[in-house]
Structure formats: structure tokens, C-alpha cells
N, CA, C and O atoms as CSV, one atom per row, in Angstrom:
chain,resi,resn,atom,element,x,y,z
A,1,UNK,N,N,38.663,-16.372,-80.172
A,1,UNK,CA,C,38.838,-15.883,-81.526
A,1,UNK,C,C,39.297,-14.427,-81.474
A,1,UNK,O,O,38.637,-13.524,-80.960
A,2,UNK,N,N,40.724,-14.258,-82.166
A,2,UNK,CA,C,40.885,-12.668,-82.205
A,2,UNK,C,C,40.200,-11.929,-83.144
A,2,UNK,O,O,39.793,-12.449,-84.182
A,3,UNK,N,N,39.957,-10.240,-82.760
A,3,UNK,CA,C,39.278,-9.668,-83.937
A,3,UNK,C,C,39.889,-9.481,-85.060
A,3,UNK,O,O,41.086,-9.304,-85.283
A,4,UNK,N,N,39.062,-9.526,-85.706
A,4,UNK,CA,C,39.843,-8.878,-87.249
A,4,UNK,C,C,40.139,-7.539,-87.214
A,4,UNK,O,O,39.598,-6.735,-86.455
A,5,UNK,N,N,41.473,-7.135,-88.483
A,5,UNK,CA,C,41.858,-5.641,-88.503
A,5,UNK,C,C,40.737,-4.812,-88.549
A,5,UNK,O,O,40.504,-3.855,-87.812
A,6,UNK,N,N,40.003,-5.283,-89.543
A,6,UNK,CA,C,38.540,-4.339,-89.711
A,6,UNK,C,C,38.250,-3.756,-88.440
A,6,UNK,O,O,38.202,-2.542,-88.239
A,7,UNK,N,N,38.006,-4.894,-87.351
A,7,UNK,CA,C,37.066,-5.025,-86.390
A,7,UNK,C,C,38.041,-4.088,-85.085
A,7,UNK,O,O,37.442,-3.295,-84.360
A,8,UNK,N,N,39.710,-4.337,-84.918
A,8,UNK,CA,C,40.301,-3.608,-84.070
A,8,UNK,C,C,40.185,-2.193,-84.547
A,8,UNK,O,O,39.975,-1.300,-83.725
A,9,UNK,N,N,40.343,-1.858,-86.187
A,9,UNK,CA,C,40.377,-0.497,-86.547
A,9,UNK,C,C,38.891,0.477,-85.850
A,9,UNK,O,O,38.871,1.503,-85.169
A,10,UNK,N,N,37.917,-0.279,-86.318
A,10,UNK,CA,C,36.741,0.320,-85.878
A,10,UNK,C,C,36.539,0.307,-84.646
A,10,UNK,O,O,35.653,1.086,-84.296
A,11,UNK,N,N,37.266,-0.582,-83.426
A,11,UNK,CA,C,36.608,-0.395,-82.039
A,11,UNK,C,C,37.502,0.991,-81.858
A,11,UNK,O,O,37.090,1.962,-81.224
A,12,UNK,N,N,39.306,0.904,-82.778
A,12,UNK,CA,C,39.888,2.304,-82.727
A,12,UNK,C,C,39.593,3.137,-82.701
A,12,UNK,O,O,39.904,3.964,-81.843
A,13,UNK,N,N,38.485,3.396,-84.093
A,13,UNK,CA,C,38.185,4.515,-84.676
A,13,UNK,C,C,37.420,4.935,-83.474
A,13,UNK,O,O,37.689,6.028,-82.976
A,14,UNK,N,N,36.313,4.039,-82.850
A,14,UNK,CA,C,34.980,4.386,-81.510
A,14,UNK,C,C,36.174,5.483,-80.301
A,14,UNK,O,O,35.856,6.457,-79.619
A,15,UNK,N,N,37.579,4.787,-80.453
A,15,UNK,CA,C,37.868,5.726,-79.073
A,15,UNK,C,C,38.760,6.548,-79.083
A,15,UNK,O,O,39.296,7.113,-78.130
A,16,UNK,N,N,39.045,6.690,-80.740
A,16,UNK,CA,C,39.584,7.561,-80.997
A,16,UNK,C,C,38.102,9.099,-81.436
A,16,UNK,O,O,38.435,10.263,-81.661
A,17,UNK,N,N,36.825,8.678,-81.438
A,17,UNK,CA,C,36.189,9.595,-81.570
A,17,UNK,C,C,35.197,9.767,-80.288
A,17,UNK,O,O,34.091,10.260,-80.511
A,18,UNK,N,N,35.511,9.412,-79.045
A,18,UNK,CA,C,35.579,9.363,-78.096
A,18,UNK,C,C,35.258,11.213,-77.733
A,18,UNK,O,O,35.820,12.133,-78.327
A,19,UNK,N,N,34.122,11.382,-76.513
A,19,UNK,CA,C,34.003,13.040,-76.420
A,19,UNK,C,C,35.255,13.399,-76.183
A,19,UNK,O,O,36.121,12.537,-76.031
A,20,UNK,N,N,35.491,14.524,-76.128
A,20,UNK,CA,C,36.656,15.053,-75.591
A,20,UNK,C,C,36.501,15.401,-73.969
A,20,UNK,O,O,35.302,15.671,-73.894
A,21,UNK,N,N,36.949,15.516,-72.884
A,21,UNK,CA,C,37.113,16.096,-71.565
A,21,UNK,C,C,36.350,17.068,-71.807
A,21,UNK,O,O,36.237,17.788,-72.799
A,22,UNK,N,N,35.601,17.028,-70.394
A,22,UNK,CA,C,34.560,18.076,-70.277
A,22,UNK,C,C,33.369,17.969,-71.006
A,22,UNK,O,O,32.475,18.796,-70.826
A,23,UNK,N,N,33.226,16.881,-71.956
A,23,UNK,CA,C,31.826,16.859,-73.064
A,23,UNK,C,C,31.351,15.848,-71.008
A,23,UNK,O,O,32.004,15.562,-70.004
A,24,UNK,N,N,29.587,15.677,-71.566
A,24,UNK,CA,C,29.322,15.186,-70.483
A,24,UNK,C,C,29.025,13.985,-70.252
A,24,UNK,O,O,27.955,13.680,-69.725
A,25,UNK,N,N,29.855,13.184,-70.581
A,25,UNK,CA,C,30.045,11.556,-69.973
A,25,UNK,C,C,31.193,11.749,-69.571
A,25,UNK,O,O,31.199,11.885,-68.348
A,26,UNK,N,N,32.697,11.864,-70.268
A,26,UNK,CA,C,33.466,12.430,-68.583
A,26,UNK,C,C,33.559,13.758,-67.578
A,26,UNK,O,O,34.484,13.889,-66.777
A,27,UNK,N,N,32.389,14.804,-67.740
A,27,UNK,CA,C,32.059,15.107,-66.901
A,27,UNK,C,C,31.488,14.357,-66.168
A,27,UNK,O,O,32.291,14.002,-65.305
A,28,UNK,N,N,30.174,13.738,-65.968
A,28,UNK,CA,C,30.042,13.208,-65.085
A,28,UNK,C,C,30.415,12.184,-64.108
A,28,UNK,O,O,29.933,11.904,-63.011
A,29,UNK,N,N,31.827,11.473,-65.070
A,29,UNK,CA,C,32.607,10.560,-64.556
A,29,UNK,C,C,33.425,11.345,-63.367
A,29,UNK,O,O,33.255,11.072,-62.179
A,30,UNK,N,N,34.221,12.231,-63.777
A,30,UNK,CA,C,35.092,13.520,-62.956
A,30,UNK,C,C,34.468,14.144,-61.976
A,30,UNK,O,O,34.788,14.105,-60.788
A,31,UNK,N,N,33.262,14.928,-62.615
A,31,UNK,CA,C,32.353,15.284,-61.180
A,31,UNK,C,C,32.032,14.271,-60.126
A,31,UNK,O,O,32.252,14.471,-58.932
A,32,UNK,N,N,31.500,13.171,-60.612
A,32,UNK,CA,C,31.068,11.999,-59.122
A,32,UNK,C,C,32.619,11.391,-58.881
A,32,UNK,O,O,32.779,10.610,-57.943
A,33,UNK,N,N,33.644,11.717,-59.648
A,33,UNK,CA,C,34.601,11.405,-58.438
A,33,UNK,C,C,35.161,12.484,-57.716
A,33,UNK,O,O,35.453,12.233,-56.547
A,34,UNK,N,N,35.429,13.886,-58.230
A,34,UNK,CA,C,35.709,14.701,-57.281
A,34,UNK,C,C,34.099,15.061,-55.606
A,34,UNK,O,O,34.217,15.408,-54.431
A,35,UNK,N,N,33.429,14.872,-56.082
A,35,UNK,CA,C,31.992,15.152,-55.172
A,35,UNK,C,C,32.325,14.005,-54.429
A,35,UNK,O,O,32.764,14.290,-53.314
A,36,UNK,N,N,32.251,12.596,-54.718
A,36,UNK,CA,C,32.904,11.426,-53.802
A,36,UNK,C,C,34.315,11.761,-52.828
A,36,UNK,O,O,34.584,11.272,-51.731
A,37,UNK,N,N,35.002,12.634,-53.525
A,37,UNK,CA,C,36.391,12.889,-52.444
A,37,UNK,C,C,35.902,13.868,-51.407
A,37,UNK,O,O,36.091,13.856,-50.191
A,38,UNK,N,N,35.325,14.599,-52.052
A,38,UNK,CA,C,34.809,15.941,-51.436
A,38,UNK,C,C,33.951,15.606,-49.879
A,38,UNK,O,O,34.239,15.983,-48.743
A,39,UNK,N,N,32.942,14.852,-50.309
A,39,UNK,CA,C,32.549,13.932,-49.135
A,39,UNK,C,C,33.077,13.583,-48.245
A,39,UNK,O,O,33.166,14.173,-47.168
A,40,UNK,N,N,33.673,12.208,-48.640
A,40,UNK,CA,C,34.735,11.259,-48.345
A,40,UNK,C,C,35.951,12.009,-47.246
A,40,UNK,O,O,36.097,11.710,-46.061
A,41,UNK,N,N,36.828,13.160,-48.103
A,41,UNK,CA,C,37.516,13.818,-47.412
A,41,UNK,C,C,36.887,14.745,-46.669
A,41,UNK,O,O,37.718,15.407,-46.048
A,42,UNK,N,N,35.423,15.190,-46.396
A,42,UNK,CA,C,34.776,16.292,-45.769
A,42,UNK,C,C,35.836,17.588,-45.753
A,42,UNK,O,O,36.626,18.081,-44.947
A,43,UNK,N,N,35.375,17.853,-47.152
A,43,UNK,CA,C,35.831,19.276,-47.515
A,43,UNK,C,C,34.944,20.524,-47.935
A,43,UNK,O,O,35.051,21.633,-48.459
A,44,UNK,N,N,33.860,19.535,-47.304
A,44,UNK,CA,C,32.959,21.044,-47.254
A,44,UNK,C,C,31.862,21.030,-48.398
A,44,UNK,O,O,31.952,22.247,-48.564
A,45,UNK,N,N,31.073,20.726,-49.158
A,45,UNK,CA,C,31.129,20.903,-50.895
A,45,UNK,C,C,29.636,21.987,-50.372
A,45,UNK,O,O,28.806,21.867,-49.471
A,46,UNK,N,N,29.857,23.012,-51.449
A,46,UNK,CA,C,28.572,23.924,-51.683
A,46,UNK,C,C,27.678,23.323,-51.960
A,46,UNK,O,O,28.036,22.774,-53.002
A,47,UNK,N,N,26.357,22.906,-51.680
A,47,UNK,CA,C,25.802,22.098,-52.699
A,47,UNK,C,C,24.642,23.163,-53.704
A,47,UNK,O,O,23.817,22.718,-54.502
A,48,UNK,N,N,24.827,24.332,-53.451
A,48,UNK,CA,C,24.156,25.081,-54.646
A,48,UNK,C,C,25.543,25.330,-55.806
A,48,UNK,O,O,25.396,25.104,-57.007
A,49,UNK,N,N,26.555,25.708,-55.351
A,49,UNK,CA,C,27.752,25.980,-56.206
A,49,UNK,C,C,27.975,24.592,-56.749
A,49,UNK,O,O,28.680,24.578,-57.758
A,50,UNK,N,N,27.566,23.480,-56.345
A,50,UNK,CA,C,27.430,22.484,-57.093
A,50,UNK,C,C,26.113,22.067,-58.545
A,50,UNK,O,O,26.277,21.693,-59.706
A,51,UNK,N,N,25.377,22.246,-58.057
A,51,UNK,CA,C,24.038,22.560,-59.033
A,51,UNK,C,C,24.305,23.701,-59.847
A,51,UNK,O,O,24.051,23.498,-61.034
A,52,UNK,N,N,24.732,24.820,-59.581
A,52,UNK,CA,C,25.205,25.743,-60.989
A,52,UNK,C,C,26.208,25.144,-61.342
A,52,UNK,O,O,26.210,25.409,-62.544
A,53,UNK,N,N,27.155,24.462,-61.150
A,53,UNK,CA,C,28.248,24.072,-62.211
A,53,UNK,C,C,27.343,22.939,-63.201
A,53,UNK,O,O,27.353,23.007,-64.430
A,54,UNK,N,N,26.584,21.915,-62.435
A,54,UNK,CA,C,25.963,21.416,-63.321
A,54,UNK,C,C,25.181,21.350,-64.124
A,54,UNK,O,O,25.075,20.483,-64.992
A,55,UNK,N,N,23.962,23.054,-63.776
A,55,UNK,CA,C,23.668,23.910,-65.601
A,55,UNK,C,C,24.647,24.035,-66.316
A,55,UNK,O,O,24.960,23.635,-67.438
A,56,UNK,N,N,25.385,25.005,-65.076
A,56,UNK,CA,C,26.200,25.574,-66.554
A,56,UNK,C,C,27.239,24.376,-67.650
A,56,UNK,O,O,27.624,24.745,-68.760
A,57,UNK,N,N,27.510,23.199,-67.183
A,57,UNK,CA,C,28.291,22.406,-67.599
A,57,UNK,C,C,27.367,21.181,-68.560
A,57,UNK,O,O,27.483,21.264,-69.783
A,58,UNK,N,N,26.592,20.221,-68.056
A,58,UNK,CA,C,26.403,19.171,-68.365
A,58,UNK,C,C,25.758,19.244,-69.832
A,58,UNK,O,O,25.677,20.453,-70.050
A,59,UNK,N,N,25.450,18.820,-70.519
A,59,UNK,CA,C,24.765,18.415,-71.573
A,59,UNK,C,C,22.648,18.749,-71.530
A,59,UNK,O,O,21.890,17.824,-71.237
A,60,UNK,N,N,22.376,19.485,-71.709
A,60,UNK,CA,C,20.922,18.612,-71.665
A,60,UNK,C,C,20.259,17.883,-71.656
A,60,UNK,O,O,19.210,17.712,-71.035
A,61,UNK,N,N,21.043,17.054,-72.714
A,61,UNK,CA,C,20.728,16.692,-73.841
A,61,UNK,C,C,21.147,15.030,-73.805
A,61,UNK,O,O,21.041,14.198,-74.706
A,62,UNK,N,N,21.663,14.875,-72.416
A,62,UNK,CA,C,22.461,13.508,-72.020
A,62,UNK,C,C,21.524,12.941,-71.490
A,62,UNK,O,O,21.024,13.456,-70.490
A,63,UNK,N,N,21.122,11.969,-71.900
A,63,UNK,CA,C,20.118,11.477,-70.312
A,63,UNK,C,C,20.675,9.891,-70.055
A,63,UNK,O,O,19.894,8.957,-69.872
A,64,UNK,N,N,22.586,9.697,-70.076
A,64,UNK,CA,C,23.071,9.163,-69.472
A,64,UNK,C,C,23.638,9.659,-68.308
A,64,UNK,O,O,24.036,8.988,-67.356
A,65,UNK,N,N,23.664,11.218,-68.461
A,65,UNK,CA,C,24.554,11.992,-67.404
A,65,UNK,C,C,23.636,11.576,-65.981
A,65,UNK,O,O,23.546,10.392,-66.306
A,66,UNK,N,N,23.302,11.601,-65.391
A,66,UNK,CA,C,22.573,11.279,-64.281
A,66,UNK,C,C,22.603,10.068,-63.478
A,66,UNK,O,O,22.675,10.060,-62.249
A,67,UNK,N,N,22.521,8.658,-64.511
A,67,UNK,CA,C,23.158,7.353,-63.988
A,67,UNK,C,C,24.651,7.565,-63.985
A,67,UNK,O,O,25.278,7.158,-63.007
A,68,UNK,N,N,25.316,8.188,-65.023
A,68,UNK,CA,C,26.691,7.969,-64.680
A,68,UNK,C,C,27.475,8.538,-63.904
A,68,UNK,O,O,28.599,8.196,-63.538
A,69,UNK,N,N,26.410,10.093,-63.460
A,69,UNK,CA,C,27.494,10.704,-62.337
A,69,UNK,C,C,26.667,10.182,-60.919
A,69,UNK,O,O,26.980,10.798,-59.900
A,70,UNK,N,N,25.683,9.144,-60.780
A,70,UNK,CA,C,25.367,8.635,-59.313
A,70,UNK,C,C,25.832,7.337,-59.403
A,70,UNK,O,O,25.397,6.659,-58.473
A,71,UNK,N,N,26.722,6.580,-60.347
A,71,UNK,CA,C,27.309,5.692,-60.524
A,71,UNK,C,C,28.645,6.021,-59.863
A,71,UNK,O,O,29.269,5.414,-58.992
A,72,UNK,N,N,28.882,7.035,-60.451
A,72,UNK,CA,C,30.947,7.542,-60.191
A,72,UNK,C,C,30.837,7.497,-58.876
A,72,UNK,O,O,31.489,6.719,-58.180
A,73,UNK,N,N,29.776,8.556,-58.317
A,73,UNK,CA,C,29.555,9.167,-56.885
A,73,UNK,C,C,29.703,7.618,-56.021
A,73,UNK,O,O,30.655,7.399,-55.272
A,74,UNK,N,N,28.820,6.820,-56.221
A,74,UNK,CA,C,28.919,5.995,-55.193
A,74,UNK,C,C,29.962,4.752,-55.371
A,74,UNK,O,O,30.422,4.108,-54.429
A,75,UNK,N,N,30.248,4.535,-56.731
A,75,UNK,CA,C,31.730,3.570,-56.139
A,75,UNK,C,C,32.872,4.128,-56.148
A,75,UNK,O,O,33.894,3.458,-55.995
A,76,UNK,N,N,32.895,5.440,-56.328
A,76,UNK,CA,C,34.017,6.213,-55.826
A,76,UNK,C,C,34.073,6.820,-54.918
A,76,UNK,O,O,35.109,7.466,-54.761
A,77,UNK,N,N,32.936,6.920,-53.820
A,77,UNK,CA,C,32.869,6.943,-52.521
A,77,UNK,C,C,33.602,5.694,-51.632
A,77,UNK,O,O,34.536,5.677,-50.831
A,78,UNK,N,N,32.605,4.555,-52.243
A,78,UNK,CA,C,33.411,2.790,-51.497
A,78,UNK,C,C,34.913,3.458,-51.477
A,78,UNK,O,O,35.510,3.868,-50.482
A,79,UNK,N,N,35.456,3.461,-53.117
A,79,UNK,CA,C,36.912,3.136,-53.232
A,79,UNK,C,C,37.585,4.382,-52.279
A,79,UNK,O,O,38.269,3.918,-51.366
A,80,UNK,N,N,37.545,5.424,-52.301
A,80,UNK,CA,C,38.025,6.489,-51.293
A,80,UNK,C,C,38.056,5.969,-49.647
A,80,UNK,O,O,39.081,5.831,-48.979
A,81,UNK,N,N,36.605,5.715,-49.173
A,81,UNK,CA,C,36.240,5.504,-48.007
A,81,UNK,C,C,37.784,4.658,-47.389
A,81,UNK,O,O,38.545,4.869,-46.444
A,82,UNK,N,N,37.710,3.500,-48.638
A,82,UNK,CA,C,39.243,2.687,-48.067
A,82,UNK,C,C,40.373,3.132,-48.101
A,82,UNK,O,O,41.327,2.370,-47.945
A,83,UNK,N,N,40.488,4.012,-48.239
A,83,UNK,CA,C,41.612,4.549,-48.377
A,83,UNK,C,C,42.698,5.103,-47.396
A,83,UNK,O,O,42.067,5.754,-46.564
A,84,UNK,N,N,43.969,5.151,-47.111
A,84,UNK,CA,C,44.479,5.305,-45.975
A,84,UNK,C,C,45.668,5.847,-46.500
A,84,UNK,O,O,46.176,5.465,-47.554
A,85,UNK,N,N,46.312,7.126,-45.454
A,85,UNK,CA,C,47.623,7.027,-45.091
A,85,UNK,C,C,47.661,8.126,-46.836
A,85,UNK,O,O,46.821,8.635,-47.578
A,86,UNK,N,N,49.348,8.000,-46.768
A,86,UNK,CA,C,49.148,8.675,-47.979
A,86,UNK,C,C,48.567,8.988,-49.150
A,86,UNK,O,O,48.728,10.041,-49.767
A,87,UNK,N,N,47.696,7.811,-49.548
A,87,UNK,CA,C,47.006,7.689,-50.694
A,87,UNK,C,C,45.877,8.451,-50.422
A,87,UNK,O,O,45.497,9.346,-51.177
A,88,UNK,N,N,45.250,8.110,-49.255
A,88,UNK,CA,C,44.034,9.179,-48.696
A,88,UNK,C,C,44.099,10.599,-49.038
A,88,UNK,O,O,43.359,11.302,-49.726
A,89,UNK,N,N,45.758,10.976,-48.026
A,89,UNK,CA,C,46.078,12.134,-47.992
A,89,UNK,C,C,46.218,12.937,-49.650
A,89,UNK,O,O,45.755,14.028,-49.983
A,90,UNK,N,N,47.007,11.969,-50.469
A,90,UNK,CA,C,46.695,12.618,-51.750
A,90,UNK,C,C,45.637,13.003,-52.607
A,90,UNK,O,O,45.597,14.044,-53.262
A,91,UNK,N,N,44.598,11.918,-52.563
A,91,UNK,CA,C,43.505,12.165,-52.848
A,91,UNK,C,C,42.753,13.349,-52.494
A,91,UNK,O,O,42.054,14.082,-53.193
A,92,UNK,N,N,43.024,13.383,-51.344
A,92,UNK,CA,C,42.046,14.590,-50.327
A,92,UNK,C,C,42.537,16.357,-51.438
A,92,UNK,O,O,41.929,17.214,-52.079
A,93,UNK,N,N,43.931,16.045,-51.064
A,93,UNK,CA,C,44.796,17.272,-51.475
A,93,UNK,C,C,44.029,16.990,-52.926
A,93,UNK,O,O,42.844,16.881,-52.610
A,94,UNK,N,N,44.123,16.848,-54.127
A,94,UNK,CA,C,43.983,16.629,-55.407
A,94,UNK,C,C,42.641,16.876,-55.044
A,94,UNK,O,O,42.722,18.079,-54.797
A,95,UNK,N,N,41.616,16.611,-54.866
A,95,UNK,CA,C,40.155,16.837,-54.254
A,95,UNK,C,C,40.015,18.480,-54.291
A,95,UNK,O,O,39.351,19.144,-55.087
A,96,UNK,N,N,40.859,18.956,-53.168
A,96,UNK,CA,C,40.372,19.813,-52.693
A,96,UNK,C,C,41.243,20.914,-53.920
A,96,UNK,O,O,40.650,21.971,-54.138
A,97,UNK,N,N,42.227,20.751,-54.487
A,97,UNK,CA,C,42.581,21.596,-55.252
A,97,UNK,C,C,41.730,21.955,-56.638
A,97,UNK,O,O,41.468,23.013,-57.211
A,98,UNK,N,N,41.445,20.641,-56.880
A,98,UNK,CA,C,39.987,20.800,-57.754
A,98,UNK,C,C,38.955,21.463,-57.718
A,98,UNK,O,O,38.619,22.356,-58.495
A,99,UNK,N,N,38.288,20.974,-56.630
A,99,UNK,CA,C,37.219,21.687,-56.249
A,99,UNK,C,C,37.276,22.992,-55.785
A,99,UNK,O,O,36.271,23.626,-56.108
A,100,UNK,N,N,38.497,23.938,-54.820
A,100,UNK,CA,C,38.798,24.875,-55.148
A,100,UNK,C,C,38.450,25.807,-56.279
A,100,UNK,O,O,37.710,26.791,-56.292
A,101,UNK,N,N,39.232,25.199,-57.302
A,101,UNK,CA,C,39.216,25.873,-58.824
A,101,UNK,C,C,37.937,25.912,-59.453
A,101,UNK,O,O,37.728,26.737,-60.343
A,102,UNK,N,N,36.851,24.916,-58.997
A,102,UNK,CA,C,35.762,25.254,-59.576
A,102,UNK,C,C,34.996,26.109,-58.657
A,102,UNK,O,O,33.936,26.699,-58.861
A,103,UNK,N,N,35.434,26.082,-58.031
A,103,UNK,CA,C,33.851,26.860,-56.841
A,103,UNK,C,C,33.581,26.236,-56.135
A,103,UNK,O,O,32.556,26.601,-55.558
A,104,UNK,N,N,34.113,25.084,-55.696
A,104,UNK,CA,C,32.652,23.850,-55.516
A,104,UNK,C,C,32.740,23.856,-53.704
A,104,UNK,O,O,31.813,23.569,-52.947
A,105,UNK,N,N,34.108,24.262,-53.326
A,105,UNK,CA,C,33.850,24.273,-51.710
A,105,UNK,C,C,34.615,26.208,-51.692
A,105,UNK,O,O,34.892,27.073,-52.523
A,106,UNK,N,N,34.662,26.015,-50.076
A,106,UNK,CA,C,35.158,27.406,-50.253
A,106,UNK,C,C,36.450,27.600,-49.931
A,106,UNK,O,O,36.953,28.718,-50.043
């Protein structure tokens, strides 16, 4: 059975009011995948310069943030781990330019 207009408008409206980047459900989506590359590619990660980004950033006030960034972390560890050859190599690079910019390795 397809949805009704009603019913497509309103799942719309849900993702069109969707957080914006950086609110903290895709932070924590973004963080456990850059921290998964970071790993993954062994690029070093601070892990106190990691814990202050995540005062200063996350929500308090989330108490999904925690399952969802040890969710990201570990199947975006699997999916990296497989990774090979250029795709690796890009990842790594994109990883590390990230994390760069935040602090997060040195």
C-alpha cells in the first residue's frame, strides 16, 4: 500500500526539520566515523583532545548521543577495516584532514 500525500508530506516535513549538522545526532554519527578512521587508519587520535571536543560539542541533553556515537564507532570501524587500495587511502587522507582541523590528532 502506498502512502498517502498527507502521510509523504509529513514523513517530508520530519526531514525536512531534521537537526542541522553539528546538532548532536549527526555529531555523533560524524564523530564515530571520523574516530573509526582515525583508529582504523592509526593516525594517532588524542584521546583527551577527544573528550574536550565532546564537552565542548555534544548536547547534554541527548541521551541518544552515546549509543549512537558507539554505534557509528564500531560499524564504521568493520566497514573501514575492509577497506583497500585507494578507497582506504582516501579515507585515511579525509580522516586525517578532519581530524587535523579539529584537534583531534596532532
Amino acid at each position: 500500500m502506498l502512502p498517502t500525500r498527507s502521510a509523504r508530506a509529513l514523513a517530508l516535513s520530519g526531514l525536512l526539520a531534521a537537526p542541522a549538522y553539528g546538532q548532536s545526532g549527526n555529531l555523533a554519527l560524524d564523530l564515530g566515523s571520523l574516530l573509526a578512521a582515525g583508529e582504523v587508519c592509526e593516525l594517532g587520535l588524542e584521546e583527551q583532545a577527544v573528550v574536550d571536543f565532546i564537552r565542548r560539542n555534544a548536547d547534554p541533553s541527548d541521551i541518544r548521543f552515546i549509543s549512537t556515537l558507539s554505534s557509528a564507532i564500531r560499524t564504521r570501524t568493520i566497514i573501514y577495516s575492509g577497506m583497500e587500495g585507494v578507497e582506504r587511502a582516501a579515507v585515511c587522507e579525509a580522516a586525517r584532514v578532519s581530524l587535523q582541523n579539529y584537534r583531534l590528532i596532532k
